[in-house]
N, C-alpha and C positions, 0 to 999 in steps of 0.2 A: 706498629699496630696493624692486625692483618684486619682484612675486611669482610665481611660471609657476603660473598656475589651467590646467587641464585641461578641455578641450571636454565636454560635458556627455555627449556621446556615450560619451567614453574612460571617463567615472566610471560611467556606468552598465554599460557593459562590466564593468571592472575590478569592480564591486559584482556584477555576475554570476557570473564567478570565483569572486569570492570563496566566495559562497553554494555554488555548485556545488562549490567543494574540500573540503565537509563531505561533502554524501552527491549521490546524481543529485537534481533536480529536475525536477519536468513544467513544459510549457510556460505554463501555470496559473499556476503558485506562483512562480515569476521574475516575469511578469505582473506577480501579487498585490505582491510586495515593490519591486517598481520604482514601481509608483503610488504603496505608501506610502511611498516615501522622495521623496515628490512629481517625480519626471521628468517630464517632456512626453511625453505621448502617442506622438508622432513618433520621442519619444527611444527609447521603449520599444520601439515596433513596429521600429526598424531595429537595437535592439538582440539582438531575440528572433530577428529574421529572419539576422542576423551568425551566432547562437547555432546556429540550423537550418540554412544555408548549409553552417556549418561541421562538421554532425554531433554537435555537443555534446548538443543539446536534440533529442529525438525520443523521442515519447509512446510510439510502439509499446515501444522497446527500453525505455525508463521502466518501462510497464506488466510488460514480462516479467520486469526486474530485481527487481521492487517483489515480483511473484508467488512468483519463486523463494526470494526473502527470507524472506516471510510462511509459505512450504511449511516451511522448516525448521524454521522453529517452531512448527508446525503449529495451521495458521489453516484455517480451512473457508473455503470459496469462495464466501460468502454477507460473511463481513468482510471480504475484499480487495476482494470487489466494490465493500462502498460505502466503503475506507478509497482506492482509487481515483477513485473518484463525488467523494469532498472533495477529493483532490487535483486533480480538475478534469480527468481523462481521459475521452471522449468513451467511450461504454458500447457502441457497435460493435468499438473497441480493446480492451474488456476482454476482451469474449467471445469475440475470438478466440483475443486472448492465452489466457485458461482453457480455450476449446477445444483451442488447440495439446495444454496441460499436462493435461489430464482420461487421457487414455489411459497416460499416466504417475503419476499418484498417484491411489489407491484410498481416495478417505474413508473410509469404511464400514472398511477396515484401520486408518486409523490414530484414528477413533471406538473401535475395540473396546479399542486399546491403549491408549489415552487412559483411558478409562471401566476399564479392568483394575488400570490404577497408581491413580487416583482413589479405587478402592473400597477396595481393601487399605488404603490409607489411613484408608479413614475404617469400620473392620470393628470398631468399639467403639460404632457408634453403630444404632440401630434400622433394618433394611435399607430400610423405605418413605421415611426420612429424608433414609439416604446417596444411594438412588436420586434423589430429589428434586434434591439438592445437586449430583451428578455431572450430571444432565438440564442445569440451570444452567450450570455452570460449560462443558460443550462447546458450550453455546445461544452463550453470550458468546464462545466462540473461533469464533463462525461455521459452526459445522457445521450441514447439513442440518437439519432436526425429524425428516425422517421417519426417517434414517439413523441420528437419536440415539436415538429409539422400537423401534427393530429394535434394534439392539446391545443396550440394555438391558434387553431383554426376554429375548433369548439368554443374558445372563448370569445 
């Protein structure tokens, strides 16, 4: 009984799908998992370029999806920058993409909000403490420094 094996082309296709039916992926990270599932090179590059041809894969609209995602759960434009930078997007597509988005979300509003719920929280504890703690915790969501040092100092 013979078997119908599949051109290595269609499995790496088909393994790209697949991937991409979780969430988008950049041109990078398809790349990344096509090598390690050992393809040939060849295989990759006319798999990626099938990907692009067809509009599936394109970094710009990646970068802006990835941004708008990250805005709502409100991430500072200092972590999407490098959570972008690992996914392997060229940093002239970043800045544009954050330049588009800059005149539409106001850090510095959504730092003060941030750091307003933050502190209430934590208003049992000694204020140089909880300032400390809140400073942290927006450092790690990517927000500016200088942006965190102003809000917190108004409050």
């Amino acid at each position: 009984m013979k078997r119908n094996k599949k051109c290595p082309s269609d499995q790496a296709r088909n393994y790209a799908f697949l991937l991409l039916k979780f969430r988008p992926r950049s041109i990078s990270e398809i790349t990344a998992r096509l090598k390690a599932k050992r393809y040939n090179p060849l295989v990759i590059k006319e798999t990626v370029d099938f990907l692009k041809e067809k509009k599936i894969l394109n970094d710009t609209q990646f970068a802006r999806a990835w941004i708008d995602s990250r805005l709502n759960c409100a991430m500072g434009f200092n972590r999407i920058r490098s959570e972008l930078a690992l996914k392997g997007i060229d940093k002239k597509v970043v800045d544009h993409a954050l330049a588009d988005i800059k005149d539409e979300y106001s850090e510095s509003k959504v730092v003060k909000e941030l750091a307003e719920k933050r502190i209430t929280r934590l208003k049992d504890i000694e204020p140089a403490r909880a300032k400390k703690r809140v400073f942290g915790y927006l450092a790690r969501r990517g927000f500016n420094l200088e942006t965190i040092t102003d809000v917190l100092e108004q409050l």
